[in-house]
C-alpha positions in Angstrom: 13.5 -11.3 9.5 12.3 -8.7 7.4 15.1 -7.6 4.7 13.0 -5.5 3.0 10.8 -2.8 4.9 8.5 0.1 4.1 8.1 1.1 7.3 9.9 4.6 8.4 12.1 2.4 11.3 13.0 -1.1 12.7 11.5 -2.1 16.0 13.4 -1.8 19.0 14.1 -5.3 20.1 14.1 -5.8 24.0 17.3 -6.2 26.4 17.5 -9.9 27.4 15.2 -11.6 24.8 16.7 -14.1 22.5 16.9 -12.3 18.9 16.7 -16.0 17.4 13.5 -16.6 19.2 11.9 -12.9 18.7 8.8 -13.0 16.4 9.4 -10.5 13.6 6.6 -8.5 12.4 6.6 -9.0 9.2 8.7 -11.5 6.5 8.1 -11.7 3.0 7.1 -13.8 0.4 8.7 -14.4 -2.5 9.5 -16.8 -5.5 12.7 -18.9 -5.2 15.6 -19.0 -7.7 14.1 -22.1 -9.1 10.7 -20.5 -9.4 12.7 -18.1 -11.9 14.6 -20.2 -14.0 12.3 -20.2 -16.7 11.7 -16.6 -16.8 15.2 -16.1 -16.6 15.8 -18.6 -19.5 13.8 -16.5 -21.9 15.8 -13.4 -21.1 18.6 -14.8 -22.0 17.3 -16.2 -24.9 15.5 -13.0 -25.8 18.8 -10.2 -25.0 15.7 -8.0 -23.7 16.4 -6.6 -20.5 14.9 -3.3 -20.3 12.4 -1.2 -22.2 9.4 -2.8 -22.4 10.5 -6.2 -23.3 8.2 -9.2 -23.6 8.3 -10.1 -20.0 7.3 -6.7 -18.4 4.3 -6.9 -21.5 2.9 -10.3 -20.2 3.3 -9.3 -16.6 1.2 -6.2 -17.4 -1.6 -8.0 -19.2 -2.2 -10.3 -16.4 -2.0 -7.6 -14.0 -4.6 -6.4 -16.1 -7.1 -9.3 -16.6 -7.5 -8.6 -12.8 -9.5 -5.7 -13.5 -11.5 -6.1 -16.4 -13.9 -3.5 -18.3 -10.8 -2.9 -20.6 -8.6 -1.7 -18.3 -4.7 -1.5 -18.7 -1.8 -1.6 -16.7 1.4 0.5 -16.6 4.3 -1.3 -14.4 6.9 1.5 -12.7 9.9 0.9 -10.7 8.4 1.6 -7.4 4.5 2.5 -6.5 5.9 6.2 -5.2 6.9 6.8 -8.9 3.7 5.1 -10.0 1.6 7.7 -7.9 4.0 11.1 -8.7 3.6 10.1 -12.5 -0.1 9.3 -12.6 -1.0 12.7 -11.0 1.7 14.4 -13.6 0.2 12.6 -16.0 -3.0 14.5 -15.2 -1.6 18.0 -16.1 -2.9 19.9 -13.0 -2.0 23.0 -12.0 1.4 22.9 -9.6 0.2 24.4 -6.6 -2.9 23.6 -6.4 -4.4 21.2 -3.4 -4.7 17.3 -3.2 -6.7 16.1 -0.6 -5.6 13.0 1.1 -5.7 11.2 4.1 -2.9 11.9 7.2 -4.2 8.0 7.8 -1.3 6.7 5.2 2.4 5.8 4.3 4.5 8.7 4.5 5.1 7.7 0.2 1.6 8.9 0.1 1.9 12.5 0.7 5.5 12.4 -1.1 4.1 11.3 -4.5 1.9 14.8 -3.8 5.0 17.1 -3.3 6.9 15.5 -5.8 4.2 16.0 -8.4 4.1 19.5 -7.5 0.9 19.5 -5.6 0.3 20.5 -1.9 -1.4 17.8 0.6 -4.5 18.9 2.4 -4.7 16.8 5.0 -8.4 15.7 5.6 -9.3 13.0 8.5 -10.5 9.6 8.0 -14.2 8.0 9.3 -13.9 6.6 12.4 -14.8 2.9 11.6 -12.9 1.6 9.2 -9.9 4.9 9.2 -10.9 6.0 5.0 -11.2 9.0 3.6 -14.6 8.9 1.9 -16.5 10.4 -1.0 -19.2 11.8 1.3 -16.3 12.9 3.6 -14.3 14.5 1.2 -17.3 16.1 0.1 -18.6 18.0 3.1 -14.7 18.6 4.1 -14.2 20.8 0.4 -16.1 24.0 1.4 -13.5 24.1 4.0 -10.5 23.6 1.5 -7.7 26.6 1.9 -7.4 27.0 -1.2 -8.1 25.2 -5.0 -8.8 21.6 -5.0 -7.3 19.7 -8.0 -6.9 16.0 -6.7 -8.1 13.7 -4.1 -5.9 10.6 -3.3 -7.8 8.4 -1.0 -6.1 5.2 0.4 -7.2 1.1 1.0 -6.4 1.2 4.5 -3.8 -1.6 5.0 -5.5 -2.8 1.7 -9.1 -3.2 2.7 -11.8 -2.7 -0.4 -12.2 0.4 -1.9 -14.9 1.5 -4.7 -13.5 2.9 -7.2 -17.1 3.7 -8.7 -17.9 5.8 -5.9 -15.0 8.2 -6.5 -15.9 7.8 -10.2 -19.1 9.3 -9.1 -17.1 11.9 -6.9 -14.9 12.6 -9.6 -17.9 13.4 -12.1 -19.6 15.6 -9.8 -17.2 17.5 -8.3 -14.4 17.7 -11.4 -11.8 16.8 -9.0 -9.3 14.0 -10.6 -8.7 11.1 -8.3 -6.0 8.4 -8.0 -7.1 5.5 -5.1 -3.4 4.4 -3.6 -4.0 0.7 -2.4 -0.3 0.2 -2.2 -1.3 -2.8 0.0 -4.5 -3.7 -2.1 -2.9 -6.2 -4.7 -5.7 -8.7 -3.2 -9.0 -6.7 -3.0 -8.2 -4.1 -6.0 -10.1 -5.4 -9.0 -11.8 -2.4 -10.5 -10.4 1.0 -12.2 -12.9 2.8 -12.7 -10.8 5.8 -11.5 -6.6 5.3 -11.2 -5.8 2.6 -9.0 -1.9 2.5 -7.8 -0.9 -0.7 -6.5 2.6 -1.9 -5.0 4.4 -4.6 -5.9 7.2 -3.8 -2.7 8.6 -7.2 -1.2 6.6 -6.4 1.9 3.3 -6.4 -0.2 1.5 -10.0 -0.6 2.4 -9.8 -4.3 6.3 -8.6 -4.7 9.0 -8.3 -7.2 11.3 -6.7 -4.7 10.8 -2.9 -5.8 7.6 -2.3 -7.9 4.4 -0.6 -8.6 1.7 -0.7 -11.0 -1.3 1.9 -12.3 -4.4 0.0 -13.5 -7.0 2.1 -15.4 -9.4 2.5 -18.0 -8.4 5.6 -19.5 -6.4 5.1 -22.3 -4.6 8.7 -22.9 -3.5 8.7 -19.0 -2.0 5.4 -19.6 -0.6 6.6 -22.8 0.4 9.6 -20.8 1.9 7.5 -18.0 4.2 5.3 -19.9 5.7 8.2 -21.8 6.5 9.5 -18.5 8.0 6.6 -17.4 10.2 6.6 -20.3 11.7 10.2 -21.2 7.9 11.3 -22.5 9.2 9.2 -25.5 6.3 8.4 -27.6 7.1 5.3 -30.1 10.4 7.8 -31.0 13.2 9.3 -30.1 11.7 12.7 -29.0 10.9 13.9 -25.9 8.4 16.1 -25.2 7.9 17.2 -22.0 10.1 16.4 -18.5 10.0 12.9 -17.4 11.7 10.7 -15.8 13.4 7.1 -16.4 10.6 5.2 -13.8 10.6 1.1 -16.2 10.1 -2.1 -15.0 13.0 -4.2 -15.8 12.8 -7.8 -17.1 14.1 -9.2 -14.6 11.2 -7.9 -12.1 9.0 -9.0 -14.6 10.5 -11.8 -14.2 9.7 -12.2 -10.1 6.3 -10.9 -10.8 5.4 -13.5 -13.5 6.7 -16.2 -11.3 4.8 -15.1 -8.0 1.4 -14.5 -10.4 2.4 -18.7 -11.1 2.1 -18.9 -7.0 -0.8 -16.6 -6.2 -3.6 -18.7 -5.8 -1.4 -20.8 -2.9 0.2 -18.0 -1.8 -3.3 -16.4 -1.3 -4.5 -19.3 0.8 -1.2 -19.4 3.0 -1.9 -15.9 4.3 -5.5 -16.8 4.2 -5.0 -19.3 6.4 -2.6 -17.6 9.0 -5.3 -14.9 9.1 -7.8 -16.9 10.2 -5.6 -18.8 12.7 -4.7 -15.3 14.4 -8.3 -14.3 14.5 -9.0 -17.3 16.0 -6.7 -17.2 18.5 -7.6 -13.7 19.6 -11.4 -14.2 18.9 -12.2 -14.4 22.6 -9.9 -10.8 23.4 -13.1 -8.2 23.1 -10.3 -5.4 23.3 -9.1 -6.4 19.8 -10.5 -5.2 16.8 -9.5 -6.7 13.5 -10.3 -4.9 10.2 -13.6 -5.6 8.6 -13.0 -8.5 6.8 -9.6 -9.1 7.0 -8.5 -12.8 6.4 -12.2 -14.1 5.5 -13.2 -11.7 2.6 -9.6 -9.9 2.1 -5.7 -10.4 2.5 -3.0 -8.2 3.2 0.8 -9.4 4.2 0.0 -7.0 7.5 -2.1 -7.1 10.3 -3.2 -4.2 12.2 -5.7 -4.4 14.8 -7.6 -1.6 16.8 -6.9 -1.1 20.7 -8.1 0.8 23.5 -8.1 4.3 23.6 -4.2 5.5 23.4 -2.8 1.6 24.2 -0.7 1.1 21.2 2.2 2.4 22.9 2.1 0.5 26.3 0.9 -2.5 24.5 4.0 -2.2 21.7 6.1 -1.6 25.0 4.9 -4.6 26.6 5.1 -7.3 23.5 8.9 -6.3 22.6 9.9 -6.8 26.3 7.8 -10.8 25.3 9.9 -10.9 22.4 7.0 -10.2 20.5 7.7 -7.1 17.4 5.1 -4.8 16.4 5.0 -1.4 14.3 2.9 1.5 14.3 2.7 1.2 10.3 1.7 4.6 9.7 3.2 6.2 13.0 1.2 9.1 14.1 -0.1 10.3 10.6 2.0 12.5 7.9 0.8 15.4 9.3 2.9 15.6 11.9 6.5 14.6 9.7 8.9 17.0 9.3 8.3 17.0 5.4 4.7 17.7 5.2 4.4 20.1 9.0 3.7 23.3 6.4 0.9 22.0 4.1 -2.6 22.4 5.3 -5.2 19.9 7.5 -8.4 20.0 8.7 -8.8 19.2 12.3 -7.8 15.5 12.5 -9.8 14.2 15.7 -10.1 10.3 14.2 -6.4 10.1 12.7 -5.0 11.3 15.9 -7.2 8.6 17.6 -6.6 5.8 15.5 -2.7 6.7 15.5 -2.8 6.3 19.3 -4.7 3.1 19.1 -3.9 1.3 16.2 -0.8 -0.9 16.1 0.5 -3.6 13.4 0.5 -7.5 14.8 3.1 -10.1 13.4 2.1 -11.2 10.6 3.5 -13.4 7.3 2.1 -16.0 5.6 4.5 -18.8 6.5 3.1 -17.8 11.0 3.3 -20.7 13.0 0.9 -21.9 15.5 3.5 -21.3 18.5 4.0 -17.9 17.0 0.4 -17.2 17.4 0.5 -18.4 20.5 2.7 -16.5 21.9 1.2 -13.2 19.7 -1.9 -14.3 21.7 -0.9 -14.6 25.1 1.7 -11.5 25.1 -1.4 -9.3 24.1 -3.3 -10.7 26.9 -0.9 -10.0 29.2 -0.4 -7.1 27.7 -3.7 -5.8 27.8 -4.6 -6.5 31.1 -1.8 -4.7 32.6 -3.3 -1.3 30.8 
């Protein structure tokens, strides 16, 4: 079962369905204790443990060689923190807007408010559920106020081009940070900041995690200070920060599931394309663009017909079959974020009401699927 979760609640399992035979949504992947050992062996050999020891350096430099065109990598102890920082590390003004989607994790719109910004809430395009340049653009005459920031999101971590927000960024001056929390697969350019977790739920985990690739080298220099009591190379701190580092030991995980990504990459892979496959002849589901051929993510969240997540979620827990409306109905509609501003929101409410998260891990069976399959069948034809 899933131990570790980013979603805002655990489903609600069924009366009468075996728990041992339920099919959780989600599990997740990680390096075993023996996987470690050697990691583990040059801690101890080292006495590093914290504050940028070797480990958490060598972790970052192949985080980096991901990216290329000189970019660099600052590891944080969670990808909230790694967003809050990045947009502190900016120096806006507090109080000014950040545009962002209501289409995301909850973390998203927290990292805003934390960093002293307000979220604008700005909908999505209807296709694939992102916030766009172009759509950002023609939403900003309509902004209540001054725009400093625009955090678009990898939907479930589908491709993003960062060199299209570059160009955004350039002609409009306002800064932009791309959250693919869920994007450790597709993300491999930086051409603006690029926030990607490294949660346990995420393909790529070291239990709690996060990283910011870019290729501007005073935000990075900027970053890291923040994660570390705005020290620069001494003992003085100049501005309020925070204590956000990586530890060695989660460099440790990290190093060890870099070791296992190419296999680890094909396992989901190749679960992804059994699920598609399975479902391939079910013209009422939608997979994302992409998704398990081009792209992996350790979730899979398909489109439904108009306002049948519910009754669909409703009818695969009563099969035994768990499911999760990832991203509920939107932030705008949480408690925490009901007094900050949105634009009218006709595709987020849509896609809330029709969008809902599949089981899905890298280690799914074929009776799994199965089962996945026919429950949605059933489950669709009784709408």
């Amino acid at each position: 079962m899933l131990a570790a979760s980013a979603a805002t609640s655990d489903p609600v399992s069924a009366p009468g369905v075996d728990k041992a035979t339920r099919i959780p949504v989600a599990a997740p992947t990680m390096p075993r204790a023996a996987d470690l050992a050697p990691y583990l062996e040059r801690i101890d050999a080292a006495g590093w443990y914290s504050n940028f020891g070797p480990l958490v350096l060598e972790f970052e430099a192949r985080l980096a060689a991901r990216f290329g065109r000189g970019a660099t990598v600052v590891t944080v102890a969670n990808g909230t923190l790694a967003l809050t920082l990045a947009l502190e590390a900016l120096g806006l003004p507090r109080g000014s807007l950040c545009a962002l989607p209501s289409w995301t994790f909850v973390a998203t719109a927290h990292a805003v408010r934390m960093a002293g910004l307000v979220p604008w809430f700005v909908d999505v395009q209807t296709k694939e559920g992102e916030l766009t340049p172009a759509g950002l653009l023609a939403a900003l005459p309509e902004a209540p106020g001054p725009v400093a920031a625009a955090m678009p999101v990898a939907v479930m971590g589908r491709p993003m081009s960062p060199a299209a927000w570059r160009a955004f960024q350039d002609a409009t001056g306002v800064k932009v940070i791309i959250d693919a929390a869920a994007g450790f697969d597709a993300a491999a350019s930086a051409e603006v900041p690029v926030m990607v977790s490294l949660h346990a739920t995420k393909t790529l985990g070291v239990g709690e995690g996060g990283f910011i690739a870019s290729e501007d080298p005073e935000l990075i220099s900027r970053l890291r200070a923040m994660t570390n009591f705005a020290f620069m190379g001494d003992r003085v701190s100049r501005h309020v920060a925070t204590n956000a580092k990586l530890s060695e030991y989660s460099a440790a995980v990290g190093l060890a599931a870099l070791d296992q990504w190419p296999a680890t990459r094909n396992r989901y892979a190749a679960a992804a394309r059994r699920l598609r496959l399975a479902l391939a002849d079910v013209k009422a589901v939608t997979f994302q663009e992409g998704w398990g051929t081009n792209w992996i993510s350790s979730t899979c969240v398909v489109r439904l017909p108009a306002g049948a997540a519910d009754p669909v979620a409703a009818s695969l827990s009563a099969s035994g079959v768990d499911t999760r409306r990832w991203w509920g109905s939107g932030c705008h509609v949480a408690p925490a974020f009901r007094d900050c501003p949105a634009s009218a929101l006709p595709v987020t409410e849509a896609l809330a009401a029709s969008s809902l998260g599949l089981p899905f891990f890298s280690d799914l069976g074929g009776a799994q699927i199965q089962k996945i399959a026919s429950s949605l069948r059933s489950a669709l034809a009784a709408l």
